[in-house]
N, C-alpha and C positions, 0 to 999 in steps of 0.2 A: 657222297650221300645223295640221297633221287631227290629230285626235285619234286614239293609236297605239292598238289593241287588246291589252289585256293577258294575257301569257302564259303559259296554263294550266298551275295547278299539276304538279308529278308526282304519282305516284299516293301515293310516302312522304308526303308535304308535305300532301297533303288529311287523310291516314291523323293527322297528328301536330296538325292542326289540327281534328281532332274531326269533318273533312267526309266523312269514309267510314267504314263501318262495316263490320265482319270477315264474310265470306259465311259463313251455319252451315256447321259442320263434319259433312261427311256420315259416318257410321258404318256401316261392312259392319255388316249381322247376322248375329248368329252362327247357324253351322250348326248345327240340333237333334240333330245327333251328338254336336256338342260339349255342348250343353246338357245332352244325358243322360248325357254322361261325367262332365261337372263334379256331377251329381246323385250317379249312382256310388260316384266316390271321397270324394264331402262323407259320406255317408251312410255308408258303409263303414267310415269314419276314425270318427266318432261311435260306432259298433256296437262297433267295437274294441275302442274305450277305454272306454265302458261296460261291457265284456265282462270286461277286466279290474281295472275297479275291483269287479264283484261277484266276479270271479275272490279278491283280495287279502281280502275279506271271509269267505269260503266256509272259505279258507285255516285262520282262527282255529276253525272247529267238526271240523278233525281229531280223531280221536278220539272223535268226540260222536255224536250218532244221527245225521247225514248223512254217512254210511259211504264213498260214493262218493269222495267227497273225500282219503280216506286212500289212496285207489292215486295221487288227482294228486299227493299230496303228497309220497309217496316213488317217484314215479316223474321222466323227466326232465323239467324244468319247460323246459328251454331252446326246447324245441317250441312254447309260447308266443310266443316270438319267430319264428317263420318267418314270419308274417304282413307284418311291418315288409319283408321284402324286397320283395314286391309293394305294399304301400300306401304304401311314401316314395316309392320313382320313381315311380310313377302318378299321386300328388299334385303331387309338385316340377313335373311335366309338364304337367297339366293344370289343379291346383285348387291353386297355389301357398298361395292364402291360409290353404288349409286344416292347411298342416302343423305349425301351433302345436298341435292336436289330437292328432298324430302324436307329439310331443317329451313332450306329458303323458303319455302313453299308453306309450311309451318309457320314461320316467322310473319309471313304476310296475312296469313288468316287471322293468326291472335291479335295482332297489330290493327293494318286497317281495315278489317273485314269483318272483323268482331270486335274489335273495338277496345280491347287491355291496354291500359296507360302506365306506363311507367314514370313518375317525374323527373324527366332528366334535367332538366332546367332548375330544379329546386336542387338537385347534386351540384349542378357544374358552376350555377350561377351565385355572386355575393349577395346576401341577405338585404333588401334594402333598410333604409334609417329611417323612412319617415312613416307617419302614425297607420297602424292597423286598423282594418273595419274588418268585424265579422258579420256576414248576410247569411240568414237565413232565408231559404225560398223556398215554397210548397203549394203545386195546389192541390188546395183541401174536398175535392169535389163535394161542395157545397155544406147540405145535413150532413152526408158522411165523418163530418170531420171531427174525432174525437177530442173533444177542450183539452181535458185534461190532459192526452198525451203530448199534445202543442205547449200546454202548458210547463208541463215534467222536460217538453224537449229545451225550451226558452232556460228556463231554470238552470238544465243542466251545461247545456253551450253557453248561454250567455252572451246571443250576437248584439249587436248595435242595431243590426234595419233588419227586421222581418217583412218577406213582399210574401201576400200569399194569391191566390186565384181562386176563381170558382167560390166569391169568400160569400156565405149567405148572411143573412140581415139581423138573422136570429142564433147568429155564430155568435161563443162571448170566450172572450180570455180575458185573463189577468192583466197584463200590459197594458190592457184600452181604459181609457180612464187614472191607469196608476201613475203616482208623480215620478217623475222623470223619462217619460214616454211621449211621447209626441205622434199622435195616429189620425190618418185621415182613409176613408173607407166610402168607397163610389163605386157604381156597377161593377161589382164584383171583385174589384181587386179594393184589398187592403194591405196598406202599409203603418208599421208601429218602427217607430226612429228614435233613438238616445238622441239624436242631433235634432233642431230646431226647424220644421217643415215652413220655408217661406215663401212659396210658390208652389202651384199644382195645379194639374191641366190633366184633361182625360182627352183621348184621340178615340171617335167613332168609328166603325164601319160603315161607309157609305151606303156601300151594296148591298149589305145588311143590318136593317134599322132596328136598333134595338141590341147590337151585341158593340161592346166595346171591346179596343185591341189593346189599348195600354195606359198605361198613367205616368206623367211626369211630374217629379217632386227637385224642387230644390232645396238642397240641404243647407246649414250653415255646421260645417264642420270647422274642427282648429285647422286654423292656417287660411281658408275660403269658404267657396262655395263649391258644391258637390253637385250636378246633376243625376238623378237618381229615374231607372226609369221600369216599371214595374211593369211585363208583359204578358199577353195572353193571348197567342196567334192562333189562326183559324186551321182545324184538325182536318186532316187528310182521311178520316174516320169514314165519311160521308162514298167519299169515290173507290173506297177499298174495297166495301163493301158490297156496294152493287156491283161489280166485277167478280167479286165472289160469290157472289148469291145469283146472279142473273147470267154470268159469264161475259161472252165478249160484245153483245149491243150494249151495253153498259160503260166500254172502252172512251167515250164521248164525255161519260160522265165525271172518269175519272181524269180525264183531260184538263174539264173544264175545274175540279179543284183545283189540281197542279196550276193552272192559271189564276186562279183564286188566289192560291197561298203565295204565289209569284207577285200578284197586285200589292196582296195587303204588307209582305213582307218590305217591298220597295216605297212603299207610304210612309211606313213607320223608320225608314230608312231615310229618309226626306225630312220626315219630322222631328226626328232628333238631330239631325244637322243645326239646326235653328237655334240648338241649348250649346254656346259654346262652351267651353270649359271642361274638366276633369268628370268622366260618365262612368256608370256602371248600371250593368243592365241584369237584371234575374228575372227568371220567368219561366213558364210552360208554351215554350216555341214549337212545341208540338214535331220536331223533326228532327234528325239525329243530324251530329255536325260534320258527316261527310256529307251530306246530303246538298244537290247543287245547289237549293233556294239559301240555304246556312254558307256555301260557300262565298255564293256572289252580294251577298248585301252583310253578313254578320261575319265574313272570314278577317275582317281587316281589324277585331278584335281579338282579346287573347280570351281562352275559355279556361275557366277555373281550373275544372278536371281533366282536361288534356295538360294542362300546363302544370296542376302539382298533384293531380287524386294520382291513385294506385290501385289498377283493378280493372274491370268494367265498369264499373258504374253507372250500372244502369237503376233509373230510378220510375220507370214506369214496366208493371209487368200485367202477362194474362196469365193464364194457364199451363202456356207452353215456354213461354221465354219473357225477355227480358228486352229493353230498349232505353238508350239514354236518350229524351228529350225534352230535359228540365235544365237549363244551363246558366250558369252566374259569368257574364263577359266585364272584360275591363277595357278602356278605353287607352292613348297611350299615355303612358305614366307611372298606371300603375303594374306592381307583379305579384301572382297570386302566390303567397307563402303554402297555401294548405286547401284542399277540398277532400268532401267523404259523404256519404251519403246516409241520412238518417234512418231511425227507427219507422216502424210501421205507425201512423196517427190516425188510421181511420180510413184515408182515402184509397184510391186505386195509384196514386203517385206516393214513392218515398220522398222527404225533403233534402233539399240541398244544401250545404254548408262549408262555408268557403272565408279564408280571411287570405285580405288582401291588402298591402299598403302602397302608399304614395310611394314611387320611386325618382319622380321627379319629372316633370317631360323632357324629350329628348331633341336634341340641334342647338 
């Protein structure tokens, strides 16, 4: 019988049996349009985000001899972000890989450059045990200040110490006068205390006669005594101004605030050293708390709304934007369980409100 010829494998069968081998795989090249695009947006994304990490550093010498810096800081930061609108679709598009670049750079705007607080400390940390106060702080720039909504806002929070600013003569609430209130009211700052006011001293402006910076009260709360210290520091309003209105012979003038606000900041820095014991500070500081003068004399305190708000919170606005520089500080001891920012009452600042308790001092 003939020997039959055997019949050629298929082409799987060769493939499975190691007899064939996979043709290279041909790869279009990329078009140099594209090559230069993906250049573009790599690089652009880099620039950015270097941009605003020395942007986030610049932030801390407000106040200090890099002068320029004080108009980005009280001006609107959110411009900052416009970039993000053209650099994430252009990436996602064409340089996918690149948009982890894009998310840190992201991350730094909302954060320290714009200022969104998330309360990690109020997640991570245990609740302290000892007695809560809630402060309310606003100022009320002056007539502006609508009673009844201060009134509706007391009623409805229900803090312990209200410190307001800017407070006028022919201002009237509820509280002042009613029993179980305890209120003292001197150049311009007023304070209304559930707790018993047994001391109180007001700190002047040397330089400027006639305007007071702050007011010290001591409390008798359960358990001691409370230094309580109601502020009202000197606005940067003055030097931003003429730099914007006059341009740069003006740059002298807005020096000499920055110097100003440097002076008065370190006075009142001085001044409260003298109240030893358990402090808490509310006020219109007039300056956001990256800003360097907040760093170097008020950083060694914890701030309400960095420490438990959620947000911006910003509680002074114009027409274009917004700015936090109304702040309730604790001294050490205590930990802020909660901050949020109030209702509209009249003035050109929203209020502040913060509870915070005794944790104990610490060593």
């Amino acid at each position: 019988m003939p020997e039959t010829q055997s019949a050629r494998p298929l082409p799987w069968a060769r493939f499975l049996t190691g007899r064939a081998k996979l043709a290279p795989r041909m790869e279009r090249p990329i078009p140099r349009w594209r090559r230069v695009a993906r250049a573009i947006v790599t690089w652009s994304s880099w620039v950015y985000f270097a941009a605003t990490l020395v942007l986030w550093m610049l932030l801390s010498l407000e106040g200090g001899w890099f002068w320029p810096i004080t108009i980005f800081s009280f001006g609107p930061r959110w411009v900052w972000a416009l970039p993000l609108a053209v650099l994430i679709p252009a990436t996602a598009l064409i340089r996918p890989r690149a948009l982890w670049i894009l998310l840190n750079a992201s991350i730094v705007v909302a954060g320290p450059v714009i200022g969104y607080c998330v309360p990690w400390g109020h997640f991570l940390g245990g609740q302290p045990t000892g007695n809560s106060i809630r402060i309310l702080s606003c100022n009320v720039q002056g007539e502006h200040m609508d009673s009844a909504k201060i009134d509706a806002l007391i009623a409805e929070t229900q803090p312990d110490v209200v410190a307001l600013q800017e407070w006028s003569m022919q201002g009237k609430l509820k509280v002042i006068g009613q029993d179980g209130w305890y209120t003292q009211v001197a150049s311009g700052l007023c304070l209304a205390s559930r707790y018993p006011i047994r001391d109180f001293q007001v700190l002047d402006d040397v330089d400027h006669p006639g305007r007071t910076i702050g007011a010290h009260y001591t409390l008798d709360v359960p358990g001691g005594s409370l230094q309580f210290f109601n502020l009202h520091l000197m606005t940067p309003r003055e030097g931003l101004q003429a730099v914007l209105e006059d341009g740069w012979k003006e740059v002298p003038t807005l020096k000499a605030n920055n110097a100003a606000r440097w002076r008065e900041s370190e006075l009142v820095d001085r001044w409260a050293s003298r109240f030893p014991g358990p402090s808490l500070f509310a006020g219109d500081f007039n300056m956001p708390g990256d800003s360097g003068i907040f760093r170097r004399f008020w950083g060694q305190y914890s701030d309400a709304f960095e420490s438990a708000g959620r947000g911006l919170g910003y509680s002074k606005f114009t027409r274009w934007y917004g700015i936090r520089i109304d702040h309730v500080l604790a001294g050490t001891g205590w930990r802020f369980q909660r901050c949020w920012v109030g209702p509209d009452v009249g003035s050109d600042h929203l209020p502040i409100v913060a509870d915070v308790a005794w944790a104990g001092a610490s060593g």
